[in-house]
C-alpha positions as CSV (number, residue, x, y, z in Angstrom):
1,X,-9.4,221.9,-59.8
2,X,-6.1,219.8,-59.0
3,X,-4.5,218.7,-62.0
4,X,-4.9,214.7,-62.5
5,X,-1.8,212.1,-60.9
6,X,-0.4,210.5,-63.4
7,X,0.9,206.7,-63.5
8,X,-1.1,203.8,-61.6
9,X,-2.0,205.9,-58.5
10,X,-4.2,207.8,-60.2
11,X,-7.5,208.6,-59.8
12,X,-10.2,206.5,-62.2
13,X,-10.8,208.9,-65.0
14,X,-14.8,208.8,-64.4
15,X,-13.7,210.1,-60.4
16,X,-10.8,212.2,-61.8
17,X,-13.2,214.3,-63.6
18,X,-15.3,214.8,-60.6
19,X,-13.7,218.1,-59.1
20,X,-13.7,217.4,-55.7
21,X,-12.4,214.1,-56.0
22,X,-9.7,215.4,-57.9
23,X,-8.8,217.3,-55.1
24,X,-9.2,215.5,-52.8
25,X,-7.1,212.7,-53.6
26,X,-4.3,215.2,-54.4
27,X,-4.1,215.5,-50.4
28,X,-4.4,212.4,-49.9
29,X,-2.1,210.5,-51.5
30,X,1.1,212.7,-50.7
31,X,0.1,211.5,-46.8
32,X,-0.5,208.0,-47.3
33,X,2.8,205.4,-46.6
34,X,4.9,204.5,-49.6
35,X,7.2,201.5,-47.4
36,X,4.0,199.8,-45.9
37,X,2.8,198.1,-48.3
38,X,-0.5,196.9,-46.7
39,X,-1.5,199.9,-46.5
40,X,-0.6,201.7,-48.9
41,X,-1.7,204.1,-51.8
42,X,-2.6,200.9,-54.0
43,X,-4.6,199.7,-51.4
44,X,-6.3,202.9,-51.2
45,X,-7.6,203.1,-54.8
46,X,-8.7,198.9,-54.7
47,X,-11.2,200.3,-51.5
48,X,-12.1,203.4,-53.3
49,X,-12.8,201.3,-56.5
50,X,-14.8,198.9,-55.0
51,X,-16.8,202.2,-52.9
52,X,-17.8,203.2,-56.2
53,X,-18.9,199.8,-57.4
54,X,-21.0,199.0,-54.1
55,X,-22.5,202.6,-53.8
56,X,-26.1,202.2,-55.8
57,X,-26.1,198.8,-54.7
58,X,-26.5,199.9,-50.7
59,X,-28.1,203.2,-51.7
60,X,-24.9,205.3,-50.9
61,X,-24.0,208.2,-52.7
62,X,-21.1,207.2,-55.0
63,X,-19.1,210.7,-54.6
64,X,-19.1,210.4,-50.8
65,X,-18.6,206.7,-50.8
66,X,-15.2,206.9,-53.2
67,X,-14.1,210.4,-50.6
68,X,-14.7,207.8,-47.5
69,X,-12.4,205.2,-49.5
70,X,-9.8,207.8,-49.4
71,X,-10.0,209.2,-46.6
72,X,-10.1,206.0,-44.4
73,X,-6.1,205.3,-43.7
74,X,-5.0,208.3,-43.6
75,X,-3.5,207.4,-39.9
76,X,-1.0,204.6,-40.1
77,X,-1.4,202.6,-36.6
78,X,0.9,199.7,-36.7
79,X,-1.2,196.0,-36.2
80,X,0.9,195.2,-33.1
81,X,0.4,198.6,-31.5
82,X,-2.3,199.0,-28.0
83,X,-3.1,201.9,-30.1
84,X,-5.1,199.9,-33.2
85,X,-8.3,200.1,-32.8
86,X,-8.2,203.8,-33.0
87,X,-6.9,204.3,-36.5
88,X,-10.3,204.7,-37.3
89,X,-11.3,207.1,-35.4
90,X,-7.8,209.5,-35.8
91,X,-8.3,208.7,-39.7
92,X,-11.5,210.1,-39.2
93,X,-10.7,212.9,-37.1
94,X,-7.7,214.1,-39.7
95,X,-10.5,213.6,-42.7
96,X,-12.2,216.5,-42.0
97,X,-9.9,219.6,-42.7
98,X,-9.0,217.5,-46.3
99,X,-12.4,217.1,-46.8
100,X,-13.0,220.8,-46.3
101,X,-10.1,222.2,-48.5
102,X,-11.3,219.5,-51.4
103,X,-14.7,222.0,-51.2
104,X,-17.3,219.6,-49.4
105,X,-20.2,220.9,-47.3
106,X,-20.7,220.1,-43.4
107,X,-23.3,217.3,-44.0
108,X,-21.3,215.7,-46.5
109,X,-17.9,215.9,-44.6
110,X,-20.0,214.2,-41.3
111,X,-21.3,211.5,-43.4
112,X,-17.6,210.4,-44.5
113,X,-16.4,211.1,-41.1
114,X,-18.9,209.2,-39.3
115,X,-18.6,206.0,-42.5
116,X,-14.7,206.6,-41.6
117,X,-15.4,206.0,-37.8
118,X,-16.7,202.5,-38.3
119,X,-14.3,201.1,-40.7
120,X,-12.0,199.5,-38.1
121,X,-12.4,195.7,-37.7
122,X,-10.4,195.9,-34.5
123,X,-13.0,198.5,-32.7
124,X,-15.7,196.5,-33.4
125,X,-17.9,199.6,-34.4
126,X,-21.6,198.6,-36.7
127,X,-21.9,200.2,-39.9
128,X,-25.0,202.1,-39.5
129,X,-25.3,204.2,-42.7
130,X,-25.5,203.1,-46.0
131,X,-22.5,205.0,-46.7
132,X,-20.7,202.8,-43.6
133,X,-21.9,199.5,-45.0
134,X,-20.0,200.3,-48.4
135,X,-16.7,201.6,-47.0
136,X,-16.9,198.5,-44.7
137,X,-17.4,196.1,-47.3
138,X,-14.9,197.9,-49.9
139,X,-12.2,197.6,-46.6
140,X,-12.5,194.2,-45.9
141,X,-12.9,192.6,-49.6
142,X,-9.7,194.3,-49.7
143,X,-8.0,192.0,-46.9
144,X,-8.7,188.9,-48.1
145,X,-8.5,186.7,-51.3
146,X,-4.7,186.8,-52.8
147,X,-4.6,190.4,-52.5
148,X,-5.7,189.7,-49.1
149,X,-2.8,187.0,-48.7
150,X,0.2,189.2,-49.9
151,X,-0.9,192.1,-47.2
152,X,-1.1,189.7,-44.6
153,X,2.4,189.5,-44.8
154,X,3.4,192.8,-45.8
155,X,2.3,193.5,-42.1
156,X,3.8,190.5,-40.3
157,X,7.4,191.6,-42.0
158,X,6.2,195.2,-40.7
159,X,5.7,193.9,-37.1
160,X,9.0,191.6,-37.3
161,X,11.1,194.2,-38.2
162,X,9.5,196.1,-35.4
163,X,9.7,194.1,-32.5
164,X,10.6,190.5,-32.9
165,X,11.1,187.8,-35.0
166,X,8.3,186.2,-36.7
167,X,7.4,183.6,-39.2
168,X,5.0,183.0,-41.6
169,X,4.0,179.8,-39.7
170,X,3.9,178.1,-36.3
171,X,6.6,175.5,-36.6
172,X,4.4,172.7,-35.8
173,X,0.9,173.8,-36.4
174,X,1.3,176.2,-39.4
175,X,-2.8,175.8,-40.7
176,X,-3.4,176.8,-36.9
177,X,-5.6,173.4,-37.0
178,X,-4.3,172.9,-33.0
179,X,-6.2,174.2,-30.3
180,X,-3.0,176.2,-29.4
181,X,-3.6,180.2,-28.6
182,X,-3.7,181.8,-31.8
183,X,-1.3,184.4,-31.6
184,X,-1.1,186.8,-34.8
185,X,1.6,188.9,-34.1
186,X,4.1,186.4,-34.3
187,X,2.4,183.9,-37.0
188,X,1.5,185.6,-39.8
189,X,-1.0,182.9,-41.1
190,X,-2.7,182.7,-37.6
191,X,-4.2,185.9,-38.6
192,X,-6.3,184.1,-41.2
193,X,-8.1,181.9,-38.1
194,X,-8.3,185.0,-35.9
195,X,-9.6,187.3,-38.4
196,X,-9.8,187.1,-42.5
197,X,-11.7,183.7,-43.1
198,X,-15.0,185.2,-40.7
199,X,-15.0,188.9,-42.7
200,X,-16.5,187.0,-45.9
201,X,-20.1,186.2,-43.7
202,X,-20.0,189.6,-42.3
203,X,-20.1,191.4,-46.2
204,X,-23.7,193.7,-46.1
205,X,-24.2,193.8,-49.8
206,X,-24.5,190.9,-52.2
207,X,-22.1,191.9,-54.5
208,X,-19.5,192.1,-52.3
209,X,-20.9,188.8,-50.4
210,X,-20.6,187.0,-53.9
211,X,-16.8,188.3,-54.4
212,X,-15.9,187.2,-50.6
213,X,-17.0,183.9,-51.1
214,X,-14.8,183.1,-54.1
215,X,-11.3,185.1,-52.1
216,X,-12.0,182.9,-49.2
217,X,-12.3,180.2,-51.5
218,X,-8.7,181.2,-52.7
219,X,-7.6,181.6,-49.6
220,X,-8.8,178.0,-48.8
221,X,-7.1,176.2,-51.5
222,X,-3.9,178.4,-50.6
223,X,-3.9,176.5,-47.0
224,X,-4.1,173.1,-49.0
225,X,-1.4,173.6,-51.6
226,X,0.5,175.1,-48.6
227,X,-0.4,171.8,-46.2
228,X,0.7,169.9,-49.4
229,X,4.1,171.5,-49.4
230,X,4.9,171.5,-46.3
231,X,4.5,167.5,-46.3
232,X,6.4,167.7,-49.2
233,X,9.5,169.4,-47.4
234,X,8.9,166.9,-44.3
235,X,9.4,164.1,-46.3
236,X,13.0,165.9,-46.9
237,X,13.8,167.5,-44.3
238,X,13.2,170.6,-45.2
239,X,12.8,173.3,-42.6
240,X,10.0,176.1,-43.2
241,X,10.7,179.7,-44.3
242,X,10.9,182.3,-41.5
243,X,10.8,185.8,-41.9
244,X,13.3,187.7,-41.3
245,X,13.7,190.3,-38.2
């Protein structure tokens, strides 16, 4: 058995104990990113966290569900990449030799692998297994509320630095309330509209459906006291914030 991590990126004590876990994670974690901050190992143990709480709830098995919630960033694919909607499926496909080495048998290592496989928002893939319907909802709870807020733009400054120079805004339509393209590799809060306010109505357990009302909720009320500000800084002169490259 791996000897426990200490410090906030370690395991739950109650999964810690569990001896597969326990190794698992011990693979994991020296592979996930420690500069991306959306994705990183603190976003990691929020999903496996909220595995373990939604497991009896959609009849998943809790040990496989907190593995799948490990396991299912191990590939960093940058947002703006052609490549995205595959990080699911190369997560997936690097899963299974961790999954092996932390002592799990071949039906249980194809249940994560396959729960893995149709994480990805981008590649559109159904959750068809219990276990998929958990990792899903754990994922995406993950991506919005505040939580969901500060990630959003830990990947827009990820992009910027990238490629080009973004903002948190679109100078003259910042709540994207225009029928302008959306475009969310340059705005970072266009990526609300095009993605994070819908995941709360696609949540499969009621648990999770509950929490994902009250984030977007947040979220909601962070568009108004942002709209507020904003009007505040017009009456000014005040320019916005833009990110820099």
């Amino acid at each position: 058995m791996a000897p426990p991590l200490p410090g906030p990126l370690a395991l739950p004590p109650a999964r810690a104990a569990q001896p597969r876990l326990a190794a698992l994670w011990a693979q994991v974690l020296p592979a996930l990113p420690t500069t991306e901050l959306a994705h990183d190992a603190a976003h990691v143990l929020r999903v496996v966290r909220w595995c373990a709480r939604l497991a009896p709830e959609l009849g998943a098995d809790p040990e496989l569900a907190v593995a799948a919630g490990m396991v299912h960033d191990l590939v960093a694919v940058p947002k703006d990449s052609p490549l995205r909607s595959t990080a699911s499926l190369l997560s997936a496909a690097t899963a299974g030799p961790l999954l092996t080495a932390a002592g799990f048998e071949t039906p249980a290592q194809l249940a994560v692998v396959a729960a893995v496989r149709s994480c990805s928002w981008s590649a559109g893939h159904p959750a068809d297994s219990p276990l998929a319907r958990v990792l899903q909802d754990a994922d995406r709870l993950d991506a919005i509320g505040v939580v969901g807020a500060f990630r959003n733009i830990a990947v827009a400054q990820d992009m910027g630095a990238r490629s080009q120079r973004g903002a948190f805004f679109h100078p003259t339509d910042p709540l994207a309330q225009s029928d302008r393209e959306l475009d969310d590799r340059r705005w970072a809060l266009d990526h609300w509209r095009v993605k994070l306010l819908g995941l709360a109505a696609g949540m499969h357990s009621a648990t999770a459906r509950r929490e994902a009302a009250r984030r977007k909720a947040h979220m909601l009320l962070l568009l108004d006291m942002l709209e507020h500000e904003l009007s505040a800084a017009a009456r000014t002169g005040a320019g916005q914030a833009t990110m820099p490259a």
